[in-house]
C-alpha atoms as a printed R data frame, in Angstrom:
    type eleno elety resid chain resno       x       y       z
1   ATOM     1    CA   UNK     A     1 -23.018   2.268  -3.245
2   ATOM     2    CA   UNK     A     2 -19.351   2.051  -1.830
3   ATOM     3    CA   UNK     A     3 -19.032   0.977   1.745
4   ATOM     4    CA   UNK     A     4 -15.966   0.433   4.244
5   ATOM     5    CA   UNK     A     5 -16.562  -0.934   7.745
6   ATOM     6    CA   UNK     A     6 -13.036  -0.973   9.752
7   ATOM     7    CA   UNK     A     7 -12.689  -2.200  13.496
8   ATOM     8    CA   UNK     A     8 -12.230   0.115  16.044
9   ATOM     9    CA   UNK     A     9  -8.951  -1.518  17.601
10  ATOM    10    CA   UNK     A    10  -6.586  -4.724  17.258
11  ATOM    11    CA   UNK     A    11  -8.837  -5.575  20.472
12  ATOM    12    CA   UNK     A    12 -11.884  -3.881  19.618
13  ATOM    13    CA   UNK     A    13 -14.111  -5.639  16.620
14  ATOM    14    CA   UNK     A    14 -17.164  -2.923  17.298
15  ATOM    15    CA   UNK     A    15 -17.027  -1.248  13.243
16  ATOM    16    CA   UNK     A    16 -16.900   2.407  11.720
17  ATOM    17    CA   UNK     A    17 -18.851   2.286   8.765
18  ATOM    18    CA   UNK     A    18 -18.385   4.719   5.966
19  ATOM    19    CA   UNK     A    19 -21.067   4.478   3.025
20  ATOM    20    CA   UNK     A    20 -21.068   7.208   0.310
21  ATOM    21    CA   UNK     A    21 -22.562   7.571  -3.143
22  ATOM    22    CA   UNK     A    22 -20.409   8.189  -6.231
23  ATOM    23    CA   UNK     A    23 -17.520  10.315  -6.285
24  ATOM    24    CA   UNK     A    24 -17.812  10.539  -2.314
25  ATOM    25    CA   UNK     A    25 -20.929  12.119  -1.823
26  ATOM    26    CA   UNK     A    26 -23.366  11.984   1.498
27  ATOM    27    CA   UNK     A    27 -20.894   9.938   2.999
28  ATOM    28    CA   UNK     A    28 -22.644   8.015   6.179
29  ATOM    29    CA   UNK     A    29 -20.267   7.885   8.994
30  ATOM    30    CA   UNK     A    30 -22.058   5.138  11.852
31  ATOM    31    CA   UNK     A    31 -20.844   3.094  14.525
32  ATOM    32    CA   UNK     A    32 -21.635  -0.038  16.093
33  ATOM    33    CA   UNK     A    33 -24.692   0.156  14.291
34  ATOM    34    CA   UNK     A    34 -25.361   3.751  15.135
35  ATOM    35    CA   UNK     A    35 -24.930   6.977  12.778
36  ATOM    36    CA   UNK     A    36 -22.381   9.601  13.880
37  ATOM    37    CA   UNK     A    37 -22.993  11.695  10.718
38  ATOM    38    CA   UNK     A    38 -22.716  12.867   6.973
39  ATOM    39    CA   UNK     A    39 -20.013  14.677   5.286
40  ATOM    40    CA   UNK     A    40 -21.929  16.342   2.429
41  ATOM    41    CA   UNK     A    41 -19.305  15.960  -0.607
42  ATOM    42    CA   UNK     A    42 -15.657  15.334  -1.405
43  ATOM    43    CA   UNK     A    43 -14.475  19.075  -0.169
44  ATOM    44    CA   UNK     A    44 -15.557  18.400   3.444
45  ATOM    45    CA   UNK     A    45 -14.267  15.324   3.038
46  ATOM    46    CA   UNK     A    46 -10.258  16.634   2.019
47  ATOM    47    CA   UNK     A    47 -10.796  19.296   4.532
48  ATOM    48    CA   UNK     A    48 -11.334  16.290   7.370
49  ATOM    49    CA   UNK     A    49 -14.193  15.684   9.354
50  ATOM    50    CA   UNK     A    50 -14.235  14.769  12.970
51  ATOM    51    CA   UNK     A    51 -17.173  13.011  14.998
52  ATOM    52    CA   UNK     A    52 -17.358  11.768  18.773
53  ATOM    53    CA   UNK     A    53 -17.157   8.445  19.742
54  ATOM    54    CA   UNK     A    54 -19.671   7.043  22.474
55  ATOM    55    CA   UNK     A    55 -16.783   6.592  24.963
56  ATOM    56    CA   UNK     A    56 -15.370  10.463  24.454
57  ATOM    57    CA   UNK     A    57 -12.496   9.635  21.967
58  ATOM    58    CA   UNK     A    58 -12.461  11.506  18.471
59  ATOM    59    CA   UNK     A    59 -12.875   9.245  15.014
60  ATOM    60    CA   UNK     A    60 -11.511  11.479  12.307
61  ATOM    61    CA   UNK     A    61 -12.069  11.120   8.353
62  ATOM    62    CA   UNK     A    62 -10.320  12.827   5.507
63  ATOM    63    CA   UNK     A    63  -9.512  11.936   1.916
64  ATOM    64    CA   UNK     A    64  -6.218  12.695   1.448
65  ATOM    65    CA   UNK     A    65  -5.017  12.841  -2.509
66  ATOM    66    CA   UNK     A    66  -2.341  13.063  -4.575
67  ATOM    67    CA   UNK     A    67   0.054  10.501  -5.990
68  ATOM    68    CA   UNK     A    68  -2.746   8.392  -4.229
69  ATOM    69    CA   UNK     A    69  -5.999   8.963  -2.671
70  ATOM    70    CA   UNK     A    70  -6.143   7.609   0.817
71  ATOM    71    CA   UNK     A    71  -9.094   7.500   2.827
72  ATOM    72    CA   UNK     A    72  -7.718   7.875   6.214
73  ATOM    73    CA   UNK     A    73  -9.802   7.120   9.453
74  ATOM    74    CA   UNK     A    74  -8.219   8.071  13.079
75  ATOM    75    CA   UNK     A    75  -9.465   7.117  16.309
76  ATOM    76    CA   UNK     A    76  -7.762  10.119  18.682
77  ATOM    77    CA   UNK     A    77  -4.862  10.175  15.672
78  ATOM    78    CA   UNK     A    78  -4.303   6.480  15.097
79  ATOM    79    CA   UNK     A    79  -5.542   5.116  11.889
80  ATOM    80    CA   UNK     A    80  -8.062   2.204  12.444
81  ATOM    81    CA   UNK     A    81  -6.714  -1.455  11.286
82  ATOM    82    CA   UNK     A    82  -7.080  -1.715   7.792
83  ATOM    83    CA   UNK     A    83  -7.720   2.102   6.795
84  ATOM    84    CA   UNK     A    84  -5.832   4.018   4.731
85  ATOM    85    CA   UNK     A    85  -2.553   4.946   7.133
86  ATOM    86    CA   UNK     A    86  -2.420   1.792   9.062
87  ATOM    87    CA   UNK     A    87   1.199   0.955   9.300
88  ATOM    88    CA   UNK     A    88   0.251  -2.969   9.000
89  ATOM    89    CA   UNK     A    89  -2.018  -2.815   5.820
90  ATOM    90    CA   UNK     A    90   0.867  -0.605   4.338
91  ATOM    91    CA   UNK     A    91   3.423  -3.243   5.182
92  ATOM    92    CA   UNK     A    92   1.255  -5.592   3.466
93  ATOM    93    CA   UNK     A    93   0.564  -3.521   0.463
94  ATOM    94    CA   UNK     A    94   4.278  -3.195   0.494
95  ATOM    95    CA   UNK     A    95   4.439  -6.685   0.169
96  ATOM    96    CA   UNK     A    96   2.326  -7.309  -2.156
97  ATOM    97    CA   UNK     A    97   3.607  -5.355  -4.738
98  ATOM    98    CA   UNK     A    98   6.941  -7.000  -4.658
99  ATOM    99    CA   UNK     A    99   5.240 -10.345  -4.488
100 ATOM   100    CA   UNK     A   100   3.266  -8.741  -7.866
101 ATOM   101    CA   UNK     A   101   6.514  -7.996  -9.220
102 ATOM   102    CA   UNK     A   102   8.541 -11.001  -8.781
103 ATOM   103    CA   UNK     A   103   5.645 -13.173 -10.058
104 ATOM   104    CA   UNK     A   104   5.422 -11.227 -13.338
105 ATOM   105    CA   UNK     A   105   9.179 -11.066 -13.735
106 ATOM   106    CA   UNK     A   106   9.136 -14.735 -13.504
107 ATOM   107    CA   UNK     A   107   6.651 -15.583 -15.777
108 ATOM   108    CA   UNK     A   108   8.029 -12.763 -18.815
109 ATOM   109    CA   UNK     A   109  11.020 -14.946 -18.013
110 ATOM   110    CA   UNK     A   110   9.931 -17.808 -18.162
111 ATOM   111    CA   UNK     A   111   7.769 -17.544 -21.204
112 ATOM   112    CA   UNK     A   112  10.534 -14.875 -23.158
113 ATOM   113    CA   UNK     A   113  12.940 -18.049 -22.971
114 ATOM   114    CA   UNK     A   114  10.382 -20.570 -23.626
115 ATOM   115    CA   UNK     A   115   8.760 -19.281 -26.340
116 ATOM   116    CA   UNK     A   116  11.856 -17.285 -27.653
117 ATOM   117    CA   UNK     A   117   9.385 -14.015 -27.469
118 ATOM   118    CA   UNK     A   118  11.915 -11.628 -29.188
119 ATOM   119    CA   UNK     A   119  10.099  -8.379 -27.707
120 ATOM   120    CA   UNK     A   120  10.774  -9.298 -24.081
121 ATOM   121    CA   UNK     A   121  14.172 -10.662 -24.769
122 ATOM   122    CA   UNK     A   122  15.244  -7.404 -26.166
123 ATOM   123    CA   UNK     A   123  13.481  -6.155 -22.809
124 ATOM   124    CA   UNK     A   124  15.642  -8.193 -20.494
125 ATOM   125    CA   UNK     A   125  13.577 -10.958 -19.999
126 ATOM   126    CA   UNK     A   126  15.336 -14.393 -19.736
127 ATOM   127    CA   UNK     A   127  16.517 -16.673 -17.211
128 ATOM   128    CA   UNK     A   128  17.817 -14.122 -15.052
129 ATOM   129    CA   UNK     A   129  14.756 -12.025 -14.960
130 ATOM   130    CA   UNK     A   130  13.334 -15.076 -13.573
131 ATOM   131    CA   UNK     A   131  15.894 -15.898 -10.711
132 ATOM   132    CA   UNK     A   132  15.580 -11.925  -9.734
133 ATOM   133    CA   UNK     A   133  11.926 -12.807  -9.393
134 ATOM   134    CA   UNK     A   134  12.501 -15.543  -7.363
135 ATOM   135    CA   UNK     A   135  14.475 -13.413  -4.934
136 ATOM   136    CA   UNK     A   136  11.308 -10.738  -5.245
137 ATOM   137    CA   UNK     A   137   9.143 -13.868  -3.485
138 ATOM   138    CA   UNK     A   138  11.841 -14.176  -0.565
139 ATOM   139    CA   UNK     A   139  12.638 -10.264  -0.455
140 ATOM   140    CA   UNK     A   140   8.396 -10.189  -0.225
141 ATOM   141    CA   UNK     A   141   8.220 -13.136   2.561
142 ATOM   142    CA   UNK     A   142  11.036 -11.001   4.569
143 ATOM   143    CA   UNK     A   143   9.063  -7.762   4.092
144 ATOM   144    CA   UNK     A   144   5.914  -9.573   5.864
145 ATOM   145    CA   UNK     A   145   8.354  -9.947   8.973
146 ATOM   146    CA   UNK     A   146   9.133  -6.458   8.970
147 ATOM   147    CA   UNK     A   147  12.436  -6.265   7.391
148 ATOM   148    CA   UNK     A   148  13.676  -2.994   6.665
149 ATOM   149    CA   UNK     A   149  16.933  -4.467   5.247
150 ATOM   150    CA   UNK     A   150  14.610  -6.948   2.880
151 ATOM   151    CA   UNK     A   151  12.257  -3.881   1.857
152 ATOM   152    CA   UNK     A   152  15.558  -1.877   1.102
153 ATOM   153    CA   UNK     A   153  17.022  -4.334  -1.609
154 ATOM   154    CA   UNK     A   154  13.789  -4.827  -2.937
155 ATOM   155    CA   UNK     A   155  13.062  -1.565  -4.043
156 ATOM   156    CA   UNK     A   156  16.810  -1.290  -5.305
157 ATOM   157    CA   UNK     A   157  15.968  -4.369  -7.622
158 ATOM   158    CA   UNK     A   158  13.104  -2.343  -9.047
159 ATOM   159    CA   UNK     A   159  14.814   0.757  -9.138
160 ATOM   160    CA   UNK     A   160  17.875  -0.505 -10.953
161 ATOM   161    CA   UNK     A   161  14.627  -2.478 -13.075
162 ATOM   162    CA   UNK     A   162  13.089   0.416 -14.067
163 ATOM   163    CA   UNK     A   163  16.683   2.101 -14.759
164 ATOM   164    CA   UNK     A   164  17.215  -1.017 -17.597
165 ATOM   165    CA   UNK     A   165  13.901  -0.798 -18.946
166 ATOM   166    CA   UNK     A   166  14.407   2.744 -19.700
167 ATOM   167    CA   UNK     A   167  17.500   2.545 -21.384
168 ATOM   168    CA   UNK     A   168  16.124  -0.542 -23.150
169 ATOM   169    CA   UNK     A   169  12.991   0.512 -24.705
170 ATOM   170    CA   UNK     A   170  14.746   4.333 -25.301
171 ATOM   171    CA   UNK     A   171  16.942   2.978 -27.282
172 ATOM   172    CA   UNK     A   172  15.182   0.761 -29.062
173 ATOM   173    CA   UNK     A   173  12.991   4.220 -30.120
174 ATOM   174    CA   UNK     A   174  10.245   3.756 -27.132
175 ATOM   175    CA   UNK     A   175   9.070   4.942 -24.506
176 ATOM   176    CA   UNK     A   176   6.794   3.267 -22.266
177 ATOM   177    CA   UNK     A   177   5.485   6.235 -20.302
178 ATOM   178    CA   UNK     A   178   2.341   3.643 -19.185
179 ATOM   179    CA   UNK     A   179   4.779   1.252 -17.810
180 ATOM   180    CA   UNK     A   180   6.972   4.427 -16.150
181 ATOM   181    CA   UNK     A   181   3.528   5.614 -14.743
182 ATOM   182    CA   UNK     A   182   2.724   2.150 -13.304
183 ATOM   183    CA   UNK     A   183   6.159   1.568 -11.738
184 ATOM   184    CA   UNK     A   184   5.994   5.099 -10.167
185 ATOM   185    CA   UNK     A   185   2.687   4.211  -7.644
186 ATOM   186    CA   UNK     A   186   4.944   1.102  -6.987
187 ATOM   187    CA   UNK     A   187   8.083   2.581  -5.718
188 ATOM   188    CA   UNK     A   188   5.296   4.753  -3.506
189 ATOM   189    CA   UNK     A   189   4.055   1.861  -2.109
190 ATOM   190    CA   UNK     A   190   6.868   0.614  -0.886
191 ATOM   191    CA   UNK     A   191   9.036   3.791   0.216
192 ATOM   192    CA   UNK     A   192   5.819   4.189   2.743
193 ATOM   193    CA   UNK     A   193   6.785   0.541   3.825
194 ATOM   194    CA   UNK     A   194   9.193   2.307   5.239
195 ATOM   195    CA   UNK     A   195   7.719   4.304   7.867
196 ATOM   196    CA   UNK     A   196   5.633   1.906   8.391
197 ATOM   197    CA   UNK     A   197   7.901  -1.141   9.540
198 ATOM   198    CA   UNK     A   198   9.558   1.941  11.676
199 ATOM   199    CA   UNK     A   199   6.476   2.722  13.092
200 ATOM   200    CA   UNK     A   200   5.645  -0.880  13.929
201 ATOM   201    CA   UNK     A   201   8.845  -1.469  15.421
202 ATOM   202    CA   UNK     A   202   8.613   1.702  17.530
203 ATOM   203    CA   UNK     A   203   4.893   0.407  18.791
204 ATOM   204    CA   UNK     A   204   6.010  -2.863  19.691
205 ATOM   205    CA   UNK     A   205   9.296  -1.391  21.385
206 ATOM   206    CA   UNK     A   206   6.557   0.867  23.676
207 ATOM   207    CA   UNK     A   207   4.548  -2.204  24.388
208 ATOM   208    CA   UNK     A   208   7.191  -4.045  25.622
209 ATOM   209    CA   UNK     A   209   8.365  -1.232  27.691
210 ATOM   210    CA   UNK     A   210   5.340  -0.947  29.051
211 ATOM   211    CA   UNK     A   211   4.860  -4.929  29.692
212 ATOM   212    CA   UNK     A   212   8.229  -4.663  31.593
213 ATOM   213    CA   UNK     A   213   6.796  -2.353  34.168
């Protein structure tokens, strides 16, 4: 049975829980230990349900689909830490998908010079795949610090990447619509990195404002 437990706040460890069975069904919405509710099935569940908090704020839950399904959870319209929405966990997803890519550029290069693999050196693989993965690691340790510029030339890199691998495996009479599929939920992941380093930024810009009176 699939479970999620999220905190309520940065400063708040007290947990939603949200345990359903299957393909979201009788999802059990609790807190602190205490039930709040069930939504029935996975149409309540894309419509959004909302349930009241001991303390009079609103926790929301919806599944939002589409190029990805997101389970999004909203105290009073600010996504828990660590639920689907969260501006940090997508900075970090962000991340980790260009720390996924450089790693595996760097290997294929690695190993396509190495071993001579002739399939990936017709792909592009070589010695400069593997530098450009190296400066995936550093783009990725940049993105963790909230770099927009860093995030930016990141997902040019696997833009112009997926642009070469194209042309590559088109002309060589293939296409790798798996590969084209795969790269797609990538370049997702990180254009949302987007608004969320801006939305970061523009939280700890209020904060400080607010420290300074």
């Amino acid at each position: 049975m699939p479970k999620n437990s999220f905190k309520l706040s940065a400063h708040d460890p007290r947990p939603v829980t949200l345990e359903w069975k299957g393909m979201w069904k009788n999802m059990q919405v609790g807190f602190d230990g205490q039930p709040l509710g069930v939504i029935p099935d996975a149409k309540a569940l894309k419509a959004g349900q909302e349930f009241k908090l001991p303390d009079g704020s609103t926790l929301s839950v919806k599944l939002k689909t589409g190029f990805q399904t997101e389970l999004q959870v909203m105290r009073d319209g600010k996504p828990l830490p660590g639920s689907g929405g969260d501006p940090a966990s997508r900075v970090k997803v962000a991340q980790g998908v260009i720390w996924f890519v450089g790693g595996l550029t760097l290997i294929l290069g690695v190993v396509a010079e190495v071993a001579q693999v002739r399939l990936l050196l017709e792909l592009g693989m070589g010695w400069i795949a593997a530098g450009v993965g190296v400066v995936f690691g550093v783009l990725g340790y940049f993105v963790g610090k909230r770099s927009m510029i860093a995030l930016g030339l990141a997902t040019g890199l696997l833009l112009v990447d997926t642009v070469l691998t194209l042309m590559a495996t088109t002309g060589a009479g293939r296409f790798p619509s798996g590969a084209v599929f795969v790269r797609v939920f990538l370049l997702i992941a990180l254009f949302q990195g987007f608004g969320a380093i801006k939305a970061l930024k523009a939280a700890d810009a209020r904060k400080d404002q607010a420290d300074a009176f």
